[in-house]
SEDRENRO-328988 format. One record per residue: y, x, z of N, C-alpha, C in turn. Coordinates in Angstrom, 2 decimals. Layout:
N
        nY        nX        nZ       caY       caX       caZ        cY        cX        cZ
         Y         X         Z         Y         X         Z         Y         X         Z
...
//
This chain:
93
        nY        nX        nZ       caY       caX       caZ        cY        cX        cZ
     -1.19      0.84      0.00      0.00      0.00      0.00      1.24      0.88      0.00
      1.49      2.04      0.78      2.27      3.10      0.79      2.78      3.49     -0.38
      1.33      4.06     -1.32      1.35      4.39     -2.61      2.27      2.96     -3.33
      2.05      2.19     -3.20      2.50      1.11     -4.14      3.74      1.15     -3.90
      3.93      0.86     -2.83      5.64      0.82     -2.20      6.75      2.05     -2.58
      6.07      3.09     -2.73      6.57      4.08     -3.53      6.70      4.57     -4.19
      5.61      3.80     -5.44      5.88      3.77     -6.72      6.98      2.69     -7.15
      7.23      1.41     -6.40      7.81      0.55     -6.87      9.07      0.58     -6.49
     10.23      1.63     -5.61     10.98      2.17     -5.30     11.41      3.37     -6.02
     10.41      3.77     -6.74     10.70      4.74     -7.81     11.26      4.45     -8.81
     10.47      2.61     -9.58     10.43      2.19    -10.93     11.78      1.63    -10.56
     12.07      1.09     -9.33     13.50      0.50     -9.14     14.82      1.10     -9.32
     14.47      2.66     -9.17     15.24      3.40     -9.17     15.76      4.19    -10.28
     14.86      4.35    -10.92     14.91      4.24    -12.58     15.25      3.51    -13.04
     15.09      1.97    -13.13     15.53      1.03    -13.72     16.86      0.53    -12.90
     17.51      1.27    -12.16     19.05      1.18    -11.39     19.55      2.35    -12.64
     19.03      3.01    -12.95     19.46      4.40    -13.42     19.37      3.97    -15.19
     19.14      3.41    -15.16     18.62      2.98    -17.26     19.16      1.80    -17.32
     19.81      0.78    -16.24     21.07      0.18    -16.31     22.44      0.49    -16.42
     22.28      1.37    -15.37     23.61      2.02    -15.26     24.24      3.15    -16.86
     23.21      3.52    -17.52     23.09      4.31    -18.60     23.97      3.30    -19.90
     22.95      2.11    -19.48     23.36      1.12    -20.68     24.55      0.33    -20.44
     25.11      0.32    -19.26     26.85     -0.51    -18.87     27.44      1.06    -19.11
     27.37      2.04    -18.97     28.32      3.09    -19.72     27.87      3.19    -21.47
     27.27      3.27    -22.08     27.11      2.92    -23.26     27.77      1.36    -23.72
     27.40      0.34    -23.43     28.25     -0.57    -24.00     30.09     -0.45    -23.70
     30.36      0.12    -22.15     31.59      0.47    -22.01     32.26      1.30    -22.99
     31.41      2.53    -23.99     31.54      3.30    -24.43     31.80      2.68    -26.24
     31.09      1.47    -26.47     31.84      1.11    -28.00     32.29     -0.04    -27.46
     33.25     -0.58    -26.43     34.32     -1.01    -26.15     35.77     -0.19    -26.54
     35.24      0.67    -26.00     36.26      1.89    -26.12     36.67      2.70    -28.00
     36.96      2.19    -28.70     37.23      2.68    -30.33     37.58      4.14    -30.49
     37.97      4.50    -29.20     38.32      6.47    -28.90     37.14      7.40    -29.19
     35.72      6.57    -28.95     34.72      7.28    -28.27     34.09      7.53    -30.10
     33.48      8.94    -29.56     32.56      9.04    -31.02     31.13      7.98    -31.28
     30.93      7.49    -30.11     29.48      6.56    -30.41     30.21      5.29    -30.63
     31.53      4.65    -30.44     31.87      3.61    -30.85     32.39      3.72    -32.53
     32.91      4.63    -33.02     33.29      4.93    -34.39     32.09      4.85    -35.12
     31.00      6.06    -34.60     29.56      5.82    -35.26     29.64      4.32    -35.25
     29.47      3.39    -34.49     28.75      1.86    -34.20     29.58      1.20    -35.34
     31.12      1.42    -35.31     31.89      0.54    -36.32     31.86      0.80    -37.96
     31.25      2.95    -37.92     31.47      3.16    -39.18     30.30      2.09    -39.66
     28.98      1.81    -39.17     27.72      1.87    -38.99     27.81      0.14    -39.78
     28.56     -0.79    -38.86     29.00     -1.99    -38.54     29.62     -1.86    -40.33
     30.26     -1.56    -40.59     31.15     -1.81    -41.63     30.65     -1.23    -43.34
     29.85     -0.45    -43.17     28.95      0.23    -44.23     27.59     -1.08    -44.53
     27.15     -1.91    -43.42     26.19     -2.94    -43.21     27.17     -3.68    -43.49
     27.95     -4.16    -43.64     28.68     -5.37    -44.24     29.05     -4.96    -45.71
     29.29     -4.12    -46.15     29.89     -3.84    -47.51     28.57     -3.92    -48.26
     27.33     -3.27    -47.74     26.28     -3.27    -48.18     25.45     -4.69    -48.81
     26.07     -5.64    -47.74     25.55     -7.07    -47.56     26.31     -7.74    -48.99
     27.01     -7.60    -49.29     28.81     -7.86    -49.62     27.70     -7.12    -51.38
     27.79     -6.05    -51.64     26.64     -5.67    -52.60     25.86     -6.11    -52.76
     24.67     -6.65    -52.02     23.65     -7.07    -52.47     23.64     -8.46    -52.61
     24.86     -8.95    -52.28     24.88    -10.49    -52.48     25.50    -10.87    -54.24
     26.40     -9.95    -54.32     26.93     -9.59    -55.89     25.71     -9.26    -56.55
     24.95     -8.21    -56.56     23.90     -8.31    -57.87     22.94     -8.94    -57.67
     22.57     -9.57    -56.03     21.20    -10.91    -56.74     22.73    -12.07    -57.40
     23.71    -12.45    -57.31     24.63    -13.36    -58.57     24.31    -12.41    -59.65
     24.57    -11.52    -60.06     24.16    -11.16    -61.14     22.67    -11.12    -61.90
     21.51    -10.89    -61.11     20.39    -10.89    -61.12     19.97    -12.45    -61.65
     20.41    -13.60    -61.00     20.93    -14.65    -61.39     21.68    -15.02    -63.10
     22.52    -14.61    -62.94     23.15    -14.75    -64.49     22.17    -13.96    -65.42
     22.37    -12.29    -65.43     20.93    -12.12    -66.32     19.76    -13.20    -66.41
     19.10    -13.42    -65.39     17.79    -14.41    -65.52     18.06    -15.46    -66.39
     19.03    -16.21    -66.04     19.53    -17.47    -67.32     19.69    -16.81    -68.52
     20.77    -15.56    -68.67     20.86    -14.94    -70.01     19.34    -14.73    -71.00
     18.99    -14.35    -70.01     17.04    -14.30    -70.70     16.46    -15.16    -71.03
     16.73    -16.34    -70.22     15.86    -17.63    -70.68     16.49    -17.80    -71.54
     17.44    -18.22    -72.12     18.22    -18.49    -72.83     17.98    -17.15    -74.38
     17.79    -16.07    -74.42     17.70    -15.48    -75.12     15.92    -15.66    -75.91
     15.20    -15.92    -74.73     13.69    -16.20    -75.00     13.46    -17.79    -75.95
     14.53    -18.58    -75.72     14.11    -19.93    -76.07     14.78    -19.62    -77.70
     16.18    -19.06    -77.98     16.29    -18.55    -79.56     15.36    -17.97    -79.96
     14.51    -16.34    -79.41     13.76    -16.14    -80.04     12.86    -16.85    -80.50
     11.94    -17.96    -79.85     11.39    -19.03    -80.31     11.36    -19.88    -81.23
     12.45    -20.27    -81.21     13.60    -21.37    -82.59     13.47    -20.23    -83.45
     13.90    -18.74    -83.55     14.20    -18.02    -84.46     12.33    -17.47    -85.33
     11.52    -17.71    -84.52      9.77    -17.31    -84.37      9.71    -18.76    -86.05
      9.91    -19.95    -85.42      9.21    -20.71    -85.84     10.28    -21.07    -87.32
     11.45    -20.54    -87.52     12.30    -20.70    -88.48     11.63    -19.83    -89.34
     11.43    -18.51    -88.98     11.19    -17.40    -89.73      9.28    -17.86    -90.65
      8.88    -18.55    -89.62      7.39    -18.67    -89.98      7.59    -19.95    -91.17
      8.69    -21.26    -90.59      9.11    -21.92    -91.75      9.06    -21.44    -93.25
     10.27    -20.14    -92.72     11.02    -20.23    -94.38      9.79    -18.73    -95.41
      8.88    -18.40    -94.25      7.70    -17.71    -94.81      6.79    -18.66    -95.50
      6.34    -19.43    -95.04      5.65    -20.89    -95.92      6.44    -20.96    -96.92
      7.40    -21.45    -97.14      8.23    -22.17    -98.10      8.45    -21.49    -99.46
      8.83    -19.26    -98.84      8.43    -18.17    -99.61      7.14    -18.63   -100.79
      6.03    -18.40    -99.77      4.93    -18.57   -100.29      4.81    -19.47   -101.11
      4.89    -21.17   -101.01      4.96    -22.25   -101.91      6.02    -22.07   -102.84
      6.57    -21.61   -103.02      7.82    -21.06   -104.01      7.34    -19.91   -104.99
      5.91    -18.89   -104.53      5.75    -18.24   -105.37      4.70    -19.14   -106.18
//
């Protein structure tokens, strides 16, 4: 029981100590002075521009895709014109 009691006064004490770590770290990108808050905002703001990008080329990814369908359904019309006026060749010779 000893043993236990003094392991669990240990883990308490650590975990007083890995609190206290993490209220100076969040105090620390409160603070815009600090180099780990600049890291956090450069960090913050590179993930938004990024977002901001990838939302622009799936719209574009988008428009191509229609451009294609759209290019696939002429070739088609243009498939079955061409096979037309090849018959017509032929009955003409």
């Amino acid at each position: 029981v000893a043993a236990l009691q003094d392991e669990k006064n240990s883990l308490m004490s650590e975990n007083e100590i890995m609190n206290d770590r993490l209220d100076q770290l969040d105090d620390s990108l409160d603070d815009p002075n600090t180099v780990v808050a600049k890291k956090y905002f450069h960090a913050q703001l590179q993930l938004e521009q990024l977002q901001e990008e990838n939302f622009r080329l799936e719209a574009a990814k988008d428009d191509y895709r229609v451009h294609c369908e759209d290019l696939e359904k002429q070739l088609i019309e243009l498939q079955h014109r061409n096979n037309e006026l090849t018959s017509l060749a032929e009955e003409s010779r």
